[in-house]
N, C-alpha and C positions, 0 to 999 in steps of 0.2 A: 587583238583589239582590247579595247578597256571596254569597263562599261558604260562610262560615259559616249566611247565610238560608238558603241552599239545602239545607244538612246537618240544620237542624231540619226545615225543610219537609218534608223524606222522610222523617222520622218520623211524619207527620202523613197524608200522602197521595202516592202512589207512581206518577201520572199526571201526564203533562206533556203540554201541546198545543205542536203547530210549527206556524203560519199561514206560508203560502207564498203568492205570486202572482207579478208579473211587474213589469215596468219598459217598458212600449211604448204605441203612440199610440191611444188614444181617441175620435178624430175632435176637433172644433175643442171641446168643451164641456166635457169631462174631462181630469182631467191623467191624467200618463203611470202616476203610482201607483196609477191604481185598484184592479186587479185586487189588489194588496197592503197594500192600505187595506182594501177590506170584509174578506179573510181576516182582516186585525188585528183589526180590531172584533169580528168574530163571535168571535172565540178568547175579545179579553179581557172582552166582554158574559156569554159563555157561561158562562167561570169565576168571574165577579162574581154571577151569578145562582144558581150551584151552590154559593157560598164556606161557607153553613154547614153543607155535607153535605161537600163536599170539598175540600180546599186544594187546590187545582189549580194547576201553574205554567204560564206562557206565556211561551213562548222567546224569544230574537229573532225577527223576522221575514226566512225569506230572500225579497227583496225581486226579485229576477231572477229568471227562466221560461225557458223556450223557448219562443221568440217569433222564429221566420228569415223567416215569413210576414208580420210585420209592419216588416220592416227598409226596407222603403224610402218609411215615413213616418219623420222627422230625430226622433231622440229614443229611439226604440226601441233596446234593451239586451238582446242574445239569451243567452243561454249553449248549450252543444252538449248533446243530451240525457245523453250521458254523465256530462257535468262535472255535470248539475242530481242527475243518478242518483246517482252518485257522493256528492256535497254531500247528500244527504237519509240517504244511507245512512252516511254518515260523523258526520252530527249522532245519531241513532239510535243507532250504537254508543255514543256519548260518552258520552248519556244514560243506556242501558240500563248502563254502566259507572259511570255515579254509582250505581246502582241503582234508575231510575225502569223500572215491569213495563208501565205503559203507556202508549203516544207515541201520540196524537192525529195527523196532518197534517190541516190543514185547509186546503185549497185552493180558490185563489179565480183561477183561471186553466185552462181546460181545455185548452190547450196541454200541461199539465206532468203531465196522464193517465197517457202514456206512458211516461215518464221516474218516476214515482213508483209504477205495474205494475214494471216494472224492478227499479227498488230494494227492492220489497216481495218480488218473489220471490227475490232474490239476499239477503236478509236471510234467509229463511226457514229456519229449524234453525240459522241461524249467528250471532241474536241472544239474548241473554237476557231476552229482552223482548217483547211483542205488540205488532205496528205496526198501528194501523187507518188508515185514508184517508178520508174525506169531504170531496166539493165542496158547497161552503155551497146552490148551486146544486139541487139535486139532493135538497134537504132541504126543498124547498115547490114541488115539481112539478103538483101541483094547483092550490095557492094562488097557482101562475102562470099557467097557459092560466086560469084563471077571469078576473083582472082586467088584464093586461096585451094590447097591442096587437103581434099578432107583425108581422115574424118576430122572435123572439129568439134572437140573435147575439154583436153586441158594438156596445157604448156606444147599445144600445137602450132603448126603453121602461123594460125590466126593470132590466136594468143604472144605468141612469141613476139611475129610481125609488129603488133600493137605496142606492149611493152617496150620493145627495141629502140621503136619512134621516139616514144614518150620520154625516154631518158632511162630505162631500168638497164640496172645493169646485167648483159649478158653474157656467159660464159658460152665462145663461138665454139673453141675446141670441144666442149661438154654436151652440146646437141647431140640428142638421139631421135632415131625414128621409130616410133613402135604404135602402130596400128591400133590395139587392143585388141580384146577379145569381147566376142558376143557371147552373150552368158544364155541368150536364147537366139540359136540366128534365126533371120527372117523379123522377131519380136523386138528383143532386148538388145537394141546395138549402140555403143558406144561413139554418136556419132548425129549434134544437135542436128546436122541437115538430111539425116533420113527421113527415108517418105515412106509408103506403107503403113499397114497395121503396125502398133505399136502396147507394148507391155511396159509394166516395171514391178522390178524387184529391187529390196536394202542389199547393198554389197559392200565391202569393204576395195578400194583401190586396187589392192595388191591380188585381187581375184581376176582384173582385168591386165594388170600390164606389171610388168616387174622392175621400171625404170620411174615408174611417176608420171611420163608423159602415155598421153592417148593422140596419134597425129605426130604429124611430118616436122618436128623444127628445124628439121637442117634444111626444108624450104622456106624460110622465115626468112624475108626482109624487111630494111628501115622503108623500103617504097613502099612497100607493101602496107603495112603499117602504116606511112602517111595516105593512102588513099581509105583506109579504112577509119582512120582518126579524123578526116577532114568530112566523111559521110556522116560519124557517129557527131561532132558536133555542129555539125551544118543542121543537122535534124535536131536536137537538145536544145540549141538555141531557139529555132522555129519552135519548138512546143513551150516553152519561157515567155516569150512573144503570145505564144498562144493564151496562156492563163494567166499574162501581167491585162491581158483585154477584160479579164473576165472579173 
């Protein structure tokens, strides 16, 4: 867009989505931009599906996370949580300074949780604008433990499945299966849909699995993935809907 698109555009509609993810390793079957591949997609699906209730815009994508746990697979790109804090809260002002009232982040990297808590309460009273957060993730929590093969982690079942749909490209011969390891069983497990008591410790990757994946991707499919992509923006829309009311 020019800036002049952008100056009509917010006469028309005054919410902007940021898709965020990360730049790190996958195991052998994904590339390293997954995690800001599916954010991109669900942003610019979401706002292509909502285009005649809302002009929605979709930013660049910042394409690096915090990612220090996955640096000692060759390829991985971290930044410090501060710089990513920083970097969301600094895009955020720009925007709510064009005059956009609401910024989307849509994240596709659960690394960058903490780093985006951060920025969201360091923004609070000090922007002119409402910041929401959603991990795409988190938007068919159902519509995962029903069809997918846990654990789900990374470059699993789930993940894979999603990707696949989306268009990323996959290397089918190069799936592996590898479970992970609990670094404390019972507490510490590798695996967002456990239930019980629950701990955590900083680990690096390569203390859980020796391939990059945690979870089944040689159960990974493009169905699969379409049922899970058509829950996560069936919900993302609805909550767009919800705070274009408000």
């Amino acid at each position: 867009m020019t800036w002049q698109e952008v100056e009509k555009r917010l006469k028309e509609c005054k919410i902007a989505l940021v898709p965020l993810g990360s730049t790190e390793q996958h195991g052998p079957a994904l590339p390293l931009s997954t995690d800001h591949y599916i954010a991109t997609q669900f942003a610019l699906r979401a706002a292509e599906m909502i285009w005649d209730e809302q002009k929605i815009v979709v930013t660049p994508t910042i394409t690096f996370g915090f990612s220090p746990h996955h640096m000692e697979f060759k390829g991985t790109i971290t930044l410090s949580e501060l710089t990513l804090s920083s970097m969301i809260a600094d895009i955020c002002h720009s925007l709510a300074q064009h005059g956009f009232k609401k910024i989307i982040l849509v994240n596709g990297h659960g690394g960058n949780e903490t780093a985006i808590s951060n920025a969201m309460h360091d923004m609070q009273g000090n922007i002119d604008a409402k910041v929401y957060h959603v991990n795409w993730y988190s938007l068919a929590g159902d519509k995962i433990k029903e069809i997918v093969t846990p654990p789900v982690y990374h470059a699993c079942d789930m993940e894979t499945s999603v990707a696949w749909y989306l268009g990323q490209r996959v290397l089918e011969d190069k799936r592996v299966d590898e479970p992970g390891k609990s670094l404390v069983p019972g507490f510490i497990i590798p695996d967002m849909l456990s239930t019980g008591p629950r701990a955590s410790v900083s680990y690096n990757f390569k203390e859980i699995t020796k391939s990059g994946v945690v979870g089944y991707s040689t159960k990974a499919t493009k169905d699969k993935g379409k049922l899970i992509a058509d829950t996560v923006l069936e919900n993302m829309v609805s909550f767009i809907r919800e705070i274009a009311k408000m």
